[in-house]
ChimeraX commands (.cxc) that place a marker at each C-alpha (Angstrom):
marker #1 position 20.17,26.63,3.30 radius 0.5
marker #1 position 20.62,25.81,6.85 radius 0.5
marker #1 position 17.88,23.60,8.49 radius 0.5
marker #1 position 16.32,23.32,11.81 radius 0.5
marker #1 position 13.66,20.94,13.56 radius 0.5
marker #1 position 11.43,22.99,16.30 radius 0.5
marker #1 position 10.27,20.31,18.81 radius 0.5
marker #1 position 6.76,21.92,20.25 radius 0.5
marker #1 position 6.42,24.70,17.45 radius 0.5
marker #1 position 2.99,24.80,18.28 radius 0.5
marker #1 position 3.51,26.56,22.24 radius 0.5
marker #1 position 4.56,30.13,22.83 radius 0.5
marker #1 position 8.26,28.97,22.91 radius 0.5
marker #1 position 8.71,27.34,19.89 radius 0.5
marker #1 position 6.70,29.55,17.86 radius 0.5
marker #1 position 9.05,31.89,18.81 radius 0.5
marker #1 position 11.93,29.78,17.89 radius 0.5
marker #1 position 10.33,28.97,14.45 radius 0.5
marker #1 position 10.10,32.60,13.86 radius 0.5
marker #1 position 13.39,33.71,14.83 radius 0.5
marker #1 position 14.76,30.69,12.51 radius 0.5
marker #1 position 12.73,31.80,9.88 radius 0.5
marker #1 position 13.25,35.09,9.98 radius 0.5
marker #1 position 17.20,34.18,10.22 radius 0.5
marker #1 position 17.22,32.22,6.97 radius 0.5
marker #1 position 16.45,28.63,8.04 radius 0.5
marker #1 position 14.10,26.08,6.45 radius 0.5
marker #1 position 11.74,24.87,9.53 radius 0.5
marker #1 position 10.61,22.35,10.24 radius 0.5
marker #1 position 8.01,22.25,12.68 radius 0.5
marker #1 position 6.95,19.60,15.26 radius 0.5
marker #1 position 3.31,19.54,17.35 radius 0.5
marker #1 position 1.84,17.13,19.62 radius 0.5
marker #1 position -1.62,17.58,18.78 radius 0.5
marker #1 position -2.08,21.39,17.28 radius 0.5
marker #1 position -2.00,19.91,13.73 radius 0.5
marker #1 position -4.53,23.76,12.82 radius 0.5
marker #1 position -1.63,25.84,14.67 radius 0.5
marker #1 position 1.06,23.64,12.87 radius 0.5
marker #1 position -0.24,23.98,9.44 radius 0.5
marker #1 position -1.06,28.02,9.76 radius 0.5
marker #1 position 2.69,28.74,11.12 radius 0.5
marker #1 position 3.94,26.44,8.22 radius 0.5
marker #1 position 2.04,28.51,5.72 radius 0.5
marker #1 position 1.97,32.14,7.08 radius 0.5
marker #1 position 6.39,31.04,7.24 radius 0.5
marker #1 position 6.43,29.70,3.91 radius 0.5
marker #1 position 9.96,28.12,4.53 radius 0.5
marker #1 position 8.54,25.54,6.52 radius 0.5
marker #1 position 7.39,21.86,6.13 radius 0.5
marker #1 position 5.29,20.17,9.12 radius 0.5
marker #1 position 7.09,16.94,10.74 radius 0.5
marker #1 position 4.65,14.77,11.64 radius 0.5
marker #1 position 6.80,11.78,13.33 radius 0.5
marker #1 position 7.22,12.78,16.95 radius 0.5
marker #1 position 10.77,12.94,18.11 radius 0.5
marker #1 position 10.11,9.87,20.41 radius 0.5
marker #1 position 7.51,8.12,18.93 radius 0.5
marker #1 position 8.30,4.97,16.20 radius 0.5
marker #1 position 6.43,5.91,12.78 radius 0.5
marker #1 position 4.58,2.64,11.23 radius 0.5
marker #1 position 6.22,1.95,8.01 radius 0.5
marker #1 position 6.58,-0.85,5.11 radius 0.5
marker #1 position 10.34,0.02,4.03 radius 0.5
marker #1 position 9.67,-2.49,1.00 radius 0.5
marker #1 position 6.89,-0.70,-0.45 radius 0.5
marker #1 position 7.98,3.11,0.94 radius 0.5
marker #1 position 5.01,3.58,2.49 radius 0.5
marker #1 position 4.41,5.33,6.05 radius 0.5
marker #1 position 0.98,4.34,7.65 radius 0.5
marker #1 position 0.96,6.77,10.26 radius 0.5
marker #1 position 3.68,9.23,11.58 radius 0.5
marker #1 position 2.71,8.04,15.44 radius 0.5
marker #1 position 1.22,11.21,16.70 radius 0.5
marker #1 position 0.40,9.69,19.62 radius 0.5
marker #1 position 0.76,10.51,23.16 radius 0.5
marker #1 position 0.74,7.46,25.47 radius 0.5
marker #1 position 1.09,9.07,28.82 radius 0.5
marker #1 position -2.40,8.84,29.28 radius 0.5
marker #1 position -2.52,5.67,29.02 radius 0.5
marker #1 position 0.51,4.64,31.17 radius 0.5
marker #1 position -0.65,6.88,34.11 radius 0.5
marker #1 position -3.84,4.73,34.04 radius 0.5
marker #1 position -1.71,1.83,33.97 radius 0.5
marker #1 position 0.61,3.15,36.66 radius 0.5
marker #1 position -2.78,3.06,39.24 radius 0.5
marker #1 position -3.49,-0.44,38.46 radius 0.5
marker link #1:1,2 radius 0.2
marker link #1:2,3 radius 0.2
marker link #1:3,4 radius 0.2
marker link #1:4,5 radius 0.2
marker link #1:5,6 radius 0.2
marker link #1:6,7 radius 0.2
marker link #1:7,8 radius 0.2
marker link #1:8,9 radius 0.2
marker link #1:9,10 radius 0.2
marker link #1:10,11 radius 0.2
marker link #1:11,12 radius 0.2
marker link #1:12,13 radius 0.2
marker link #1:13,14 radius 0.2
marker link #1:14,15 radius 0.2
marker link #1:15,16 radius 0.2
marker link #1:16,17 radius 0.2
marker link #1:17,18 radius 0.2
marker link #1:18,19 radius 0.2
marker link #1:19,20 radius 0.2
marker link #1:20,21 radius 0.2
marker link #1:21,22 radius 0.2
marker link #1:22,23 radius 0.2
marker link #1:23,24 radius 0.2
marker link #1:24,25 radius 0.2
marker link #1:25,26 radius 0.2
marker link #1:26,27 radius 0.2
marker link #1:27,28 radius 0.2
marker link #1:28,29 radius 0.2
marker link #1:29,30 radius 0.2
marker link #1:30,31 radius 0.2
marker link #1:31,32 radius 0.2
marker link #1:32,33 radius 0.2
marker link #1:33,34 radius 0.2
marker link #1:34,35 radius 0.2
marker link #1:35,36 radius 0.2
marker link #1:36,37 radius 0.2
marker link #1:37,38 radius 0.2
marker link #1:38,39 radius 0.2
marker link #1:39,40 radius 0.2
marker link #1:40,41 radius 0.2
marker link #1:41,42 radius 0.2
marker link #1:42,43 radius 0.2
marker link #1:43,44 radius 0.2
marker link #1:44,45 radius 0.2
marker link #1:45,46 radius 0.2
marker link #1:46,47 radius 0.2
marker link #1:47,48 radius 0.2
marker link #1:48,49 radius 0.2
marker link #1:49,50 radius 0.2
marker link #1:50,51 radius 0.2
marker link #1:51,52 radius 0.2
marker link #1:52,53 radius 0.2
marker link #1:53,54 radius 0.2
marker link #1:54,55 radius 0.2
marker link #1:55,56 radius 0.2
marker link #1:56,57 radius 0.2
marker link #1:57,58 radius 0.2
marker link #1:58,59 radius 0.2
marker link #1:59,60 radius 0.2
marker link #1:60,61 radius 0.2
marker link #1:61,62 radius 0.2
marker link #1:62,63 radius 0.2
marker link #1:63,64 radius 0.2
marker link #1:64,65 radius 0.2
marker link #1:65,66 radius 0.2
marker link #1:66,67 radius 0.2
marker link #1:67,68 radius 0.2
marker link #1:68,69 radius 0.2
marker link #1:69,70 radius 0.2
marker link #1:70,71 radius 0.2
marker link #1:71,72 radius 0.2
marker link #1:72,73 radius 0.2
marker link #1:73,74 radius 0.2
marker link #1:74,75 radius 0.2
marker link #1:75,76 radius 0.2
marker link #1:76,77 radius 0.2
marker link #1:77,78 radius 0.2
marker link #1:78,79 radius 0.2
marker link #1:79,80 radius 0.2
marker link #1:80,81 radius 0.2
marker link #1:81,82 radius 0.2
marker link #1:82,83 radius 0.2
marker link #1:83,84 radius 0.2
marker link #1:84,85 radius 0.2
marker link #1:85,86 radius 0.2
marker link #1:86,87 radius 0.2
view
């Protein structure tokens, strides 16, 4: 089975993109910035989908020794940089 990663499956574009995936015979997986509810109801109502929680440019927290992932850095820091940027 082919396999695709849908950056933003939570918007009106890549929900569409999941779908058509789906629908085509691909396993999703789906990315959100901060629609984890949207996320987890495409996931289920596609059934061939799994939720990817690390963002595509955000460094997950991990302990490689112990294979355990703290958190998958859902974080957006934009925020905080504009604030920074005004300083």
């Amino acid at each position: 089975m082919k396999k695709v990663l849908i950056t933003g499956a939570t918007g009106a574009i890549g929900e569409a993109c999941a779908r058509y995936f789906s629908d085509n015979g691909y396993f999703v997986y789906i990315h959100y910035h901060s629609n984890q509810a949207k996320a987890e109801a495409l996931s289920k109502e596609l059934g061939n989908a799994e939720i990817e929680i690390n963002s595509v440019s955000d460094n997950p927290l991990m302990n490689c020794e112990e294979n355990i992932i703290y958190t998958g850095c859902n974080f957006y820091g934009g925020y905080m940089a504009h604030a920074a940027d005004t300083l």
